[in-house]
Structures are given as structure tokens and as C-alpha cells.
N, C-alpha and C positions, 0 to 999 in steps of 0.2 A: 165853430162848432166843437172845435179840440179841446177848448178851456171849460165847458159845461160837464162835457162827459169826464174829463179828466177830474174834476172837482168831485163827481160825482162816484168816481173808481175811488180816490182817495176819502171820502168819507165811507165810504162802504168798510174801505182797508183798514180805516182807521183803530177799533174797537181791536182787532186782530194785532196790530201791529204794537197797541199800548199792553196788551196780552203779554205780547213776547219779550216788551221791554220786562216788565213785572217781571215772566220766567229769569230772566238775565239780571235782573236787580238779587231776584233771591235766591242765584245760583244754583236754577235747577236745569236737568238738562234740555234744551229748547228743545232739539228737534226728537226726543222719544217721542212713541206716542202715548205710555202714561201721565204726561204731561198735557196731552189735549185731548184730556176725556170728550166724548161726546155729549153729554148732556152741556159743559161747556161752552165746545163748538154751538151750538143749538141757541144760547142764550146771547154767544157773540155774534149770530146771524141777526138774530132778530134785534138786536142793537143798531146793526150795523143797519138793518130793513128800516127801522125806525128813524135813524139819524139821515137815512137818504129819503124817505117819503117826509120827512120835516123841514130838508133842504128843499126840496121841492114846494112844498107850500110859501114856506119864505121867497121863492124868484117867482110861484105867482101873486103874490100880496104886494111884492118890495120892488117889480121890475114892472120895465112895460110901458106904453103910453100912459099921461094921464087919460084918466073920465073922459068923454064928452069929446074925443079929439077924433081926427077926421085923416088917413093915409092917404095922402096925395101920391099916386104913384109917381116915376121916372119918368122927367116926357125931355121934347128941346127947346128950347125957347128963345128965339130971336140966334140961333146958331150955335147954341150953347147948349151942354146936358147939362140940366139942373136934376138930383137925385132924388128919389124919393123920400117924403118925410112924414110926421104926424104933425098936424096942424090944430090949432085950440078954434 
């Protein structure tokens, strides 16, 4: 569950973070705050909203069982745990 949300902080971060490269490229000072006007901030939000609600579409389109398949839960069988799966 670590690696979802983490993926998901980093694309959030992402837009912010190439921001600040750019300030550092063109040697201005990063951390004033006339350097991260609000109207700004506002558009790196909503970049950052969009680029995580689009990661999101992509892991339900691209991940997942296939179609038509069936979750066998976890049971034992002949003394054995056999794990749960999805089945065609």
C-alpha cells in the first residue's frame, strides 16, 4: 500500500518540484515568496490535481484482473494454504 500512495505524493510533488528546478535554472531566489506568486501556486495545484486524477484512471484501465475472471479466496487444501487468486 506504501508504493501507491507514495507514487501518488510524488506526482502530486512533481509540477512543484520542476517549478523550483526552473527557479534554480534561472537563478532566481527559490525560497522568496515573490517568486511563488499565488496565481502560480493555483495553476501548479491544479496540474498537480490533474496529473494524479489521470494516474488514477491509468491503474483503473491498465491494472486489475482480467474481464470475466472469478476470485477464488484463500482456503487449504489436502494440508496445504493455497492463496487466493483470480481465475479465467
Amino acid at each position: 500500500m506504501l508504493r501507491p500512495v507514495a507514487t501518488e505524493i510524488a506526482l502530486f510533488l512533481l509540477p512543484f518540484v520542476l517549478y523550483a528546478l526552473f527557479l534554480w535554472a534561472t537563478q532566481a531566489k527559490l525560497l522568496r515568496l515573490d517568486a511563488w506568486p499565488l496565481p502560480r501556486v493555483v495553476w501548479l495545484t491544479i496540474v498537480a490535481l490533474v496529473l494524479v486524477a489521470a494516474s488514477f484512471v491509468v491503474l483503473t484501465e491498465y491494472s486489475g484482473a482480467p474481464p470475466g475472471s472469478t476470485y477464488v479466496p484463500a482456503h487449504i487444501e489436502n494440508g496445504q494454504f493455497v492463496p487466493g487468486a483470480m481465475r479465467q
